[in-house]
C-alpha positions in Angstrom: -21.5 26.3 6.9 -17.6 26.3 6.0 -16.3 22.9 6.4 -14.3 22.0 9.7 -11.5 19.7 6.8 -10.7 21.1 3.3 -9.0 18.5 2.3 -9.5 14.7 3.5 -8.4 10.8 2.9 -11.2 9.0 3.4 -10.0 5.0 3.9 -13.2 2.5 3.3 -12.3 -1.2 4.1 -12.8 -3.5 1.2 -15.2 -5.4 3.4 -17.7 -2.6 3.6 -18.1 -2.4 -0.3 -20.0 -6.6 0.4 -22.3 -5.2 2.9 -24.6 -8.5 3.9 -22.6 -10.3 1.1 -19.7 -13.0 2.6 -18.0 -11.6 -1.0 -17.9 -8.9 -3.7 -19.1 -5.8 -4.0 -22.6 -5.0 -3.5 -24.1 -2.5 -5.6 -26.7 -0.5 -2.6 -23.5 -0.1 -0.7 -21.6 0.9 -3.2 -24.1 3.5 -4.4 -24.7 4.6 -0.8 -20.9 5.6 0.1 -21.2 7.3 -3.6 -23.6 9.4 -2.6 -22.0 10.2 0.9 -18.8 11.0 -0.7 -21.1 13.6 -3.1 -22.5 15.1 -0.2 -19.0 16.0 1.0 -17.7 17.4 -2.5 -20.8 19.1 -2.6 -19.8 20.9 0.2 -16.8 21.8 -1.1 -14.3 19.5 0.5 -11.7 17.7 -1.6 -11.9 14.1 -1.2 -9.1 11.3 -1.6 -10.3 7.7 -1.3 -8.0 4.7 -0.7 -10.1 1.8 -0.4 -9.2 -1.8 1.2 -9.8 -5.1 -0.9 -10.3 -7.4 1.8 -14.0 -8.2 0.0 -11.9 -9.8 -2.8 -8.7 -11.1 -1.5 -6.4 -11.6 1.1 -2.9 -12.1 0.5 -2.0 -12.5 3.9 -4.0 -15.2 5.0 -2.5 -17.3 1.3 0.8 -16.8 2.4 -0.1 -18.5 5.8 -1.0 -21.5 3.4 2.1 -21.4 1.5 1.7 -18.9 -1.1 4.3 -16.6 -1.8 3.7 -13.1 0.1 4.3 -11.2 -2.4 2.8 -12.5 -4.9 -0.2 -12.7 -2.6 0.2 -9.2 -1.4 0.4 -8.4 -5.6 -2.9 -9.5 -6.4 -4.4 -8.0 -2.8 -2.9 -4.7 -4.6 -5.5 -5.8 -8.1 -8.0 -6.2 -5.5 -8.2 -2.4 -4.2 -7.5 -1.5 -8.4 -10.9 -3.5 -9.0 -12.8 -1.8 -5.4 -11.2 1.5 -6.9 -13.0 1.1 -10.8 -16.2 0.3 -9.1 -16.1 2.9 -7.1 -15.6 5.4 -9.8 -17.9 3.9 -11.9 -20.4 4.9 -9.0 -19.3 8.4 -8.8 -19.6 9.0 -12.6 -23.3 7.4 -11.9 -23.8 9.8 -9.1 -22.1 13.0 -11.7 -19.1 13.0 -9.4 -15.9 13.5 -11.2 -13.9 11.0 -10.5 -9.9 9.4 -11.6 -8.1 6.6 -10.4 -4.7 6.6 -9.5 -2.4 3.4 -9.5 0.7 2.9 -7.5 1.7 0.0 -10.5 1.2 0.9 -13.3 -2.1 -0.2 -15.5 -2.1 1.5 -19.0 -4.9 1.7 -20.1 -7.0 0.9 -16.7 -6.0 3.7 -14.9 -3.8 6.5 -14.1 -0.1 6.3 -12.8 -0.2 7.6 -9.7 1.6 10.9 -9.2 1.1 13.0 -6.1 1.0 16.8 -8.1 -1.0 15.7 -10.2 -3.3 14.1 -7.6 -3.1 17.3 -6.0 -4.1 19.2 -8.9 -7.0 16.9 -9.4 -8.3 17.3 -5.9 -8.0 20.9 -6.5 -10.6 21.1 -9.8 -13.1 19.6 -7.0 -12.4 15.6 -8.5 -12.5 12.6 -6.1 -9.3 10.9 -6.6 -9.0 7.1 -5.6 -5.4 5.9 -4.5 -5.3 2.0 -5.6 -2.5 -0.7 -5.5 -1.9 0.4 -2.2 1.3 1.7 -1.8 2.8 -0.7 -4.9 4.9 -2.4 -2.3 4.7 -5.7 -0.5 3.9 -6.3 2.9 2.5 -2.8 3.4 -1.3 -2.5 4.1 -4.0 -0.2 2.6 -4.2 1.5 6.0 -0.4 2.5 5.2 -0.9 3.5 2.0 -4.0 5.7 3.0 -1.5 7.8 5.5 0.9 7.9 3.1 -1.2 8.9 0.3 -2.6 11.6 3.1 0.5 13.3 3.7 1.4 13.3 -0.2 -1.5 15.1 -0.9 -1.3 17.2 2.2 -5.0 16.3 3.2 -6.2 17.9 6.7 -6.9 14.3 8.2 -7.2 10.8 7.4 -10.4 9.2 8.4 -10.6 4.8 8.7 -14.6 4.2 8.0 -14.6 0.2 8.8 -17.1 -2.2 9.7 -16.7 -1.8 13.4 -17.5 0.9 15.5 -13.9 1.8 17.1 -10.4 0.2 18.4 -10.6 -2.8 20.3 -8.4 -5.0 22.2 -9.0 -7.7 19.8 -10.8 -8.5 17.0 -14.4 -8.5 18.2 -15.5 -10.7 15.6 -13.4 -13.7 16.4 -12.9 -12.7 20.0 -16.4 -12.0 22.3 -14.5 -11.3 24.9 -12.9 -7.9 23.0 -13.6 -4.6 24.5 -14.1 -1.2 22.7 -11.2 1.1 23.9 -12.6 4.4 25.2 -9.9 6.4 24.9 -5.9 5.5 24.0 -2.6 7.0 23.2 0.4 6.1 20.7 2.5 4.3 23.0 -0.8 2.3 24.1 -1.5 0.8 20.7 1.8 -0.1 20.3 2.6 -1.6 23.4 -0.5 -3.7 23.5 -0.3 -4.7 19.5 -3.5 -3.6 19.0 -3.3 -4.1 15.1 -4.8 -1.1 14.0 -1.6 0.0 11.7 1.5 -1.7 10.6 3.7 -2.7 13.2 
């Protein structure tokens, strides 16, 4: 069967990569969304991958207790760099081809990232992963996944996070949240909903 998406950004939240773990990266889940993300190659769809680093740090919640944002939001952006290693190192394991692009630059890490090429790349059937998020402050890795989606000129951008759908607040720290059948633009931001930035 053809594929219904040739070409797809895949976002993964940084707290998916610590599975049970309060912290890190854990290795079964890492190997798991590997081998997911073969299947889809396999099948010949072109894969881009931005993924989170809240499983690392948080720069946000340091600048709440004083830290400067954006040096906070810097080393959130070394965060997704060290998620995005891992997760090529899992691909190679797996005999996916597999680069890592950087939105700063780290010689001798990674790639620079540069949207032809990643193009090109996606193109010879390689996964690319988009670190550093967008290599600017106070933008989050859900922005840079759209971004990076409409650079590479990918048919959709699909969020795979650790709960099941939008809500009308955080369901972790609110019990009271409720999942949000259906909901429009204007919806999400009139009611703040947090699921982009605002």
């Amino acid at each position: 069967p053809k594929p219904a998406y040739q070409r797809i950004l895949l976002k993964l939240s940084g707290e998916a990569l610590q599975g049970e773990e309060g912290f890190g990266i854990d290795p079964t889940v890492l190997d798991r969304m590997a081998q997911e993300i073969k299947e889809l190659v396999e099948l010949g769809v072109q894969v881009g991958v931005v993924i989170g680093g809240g499983n690392l740090f948080r720069g946000a919640g340091l600048a709440e207790a004083g830290m400067n944002r954006v040096v906070g939001d810097h080393m959130g952006m070394l965060a997704t760099v060290m998620n995005g290693l891992a997760m090529r190192d899992a691909l190679h394991r797996a005999y996916v081809n597999a680069r890592v692009m950087s939105a700063i630059q780290l010689k001798g890490v990674c790639d620079d990232y540069n949207w032809a090429d990643a193009i090109s790349q996606l193109r010879q059937g390689r996964v690319v992963i988009f670190s550093a998020g967008t290599g600017n402050p106070f933008f989050t890795t859900d922005s840079a996944a759209c971004l990076r989606g409409i650079e590479i000129e990918a048919d959709i951008v699909l969020k795979a996070t650790k709960v099941d759908g939008v809500y009308t607040a955080d369901p972790v720290a609110n019990p009271d949240a409720t999942l949000c059948d259906k909901l429009s633009y204007n919806s999400v931001l009139e009611k703040e909903l947090k699921v982009m930035d605002l």
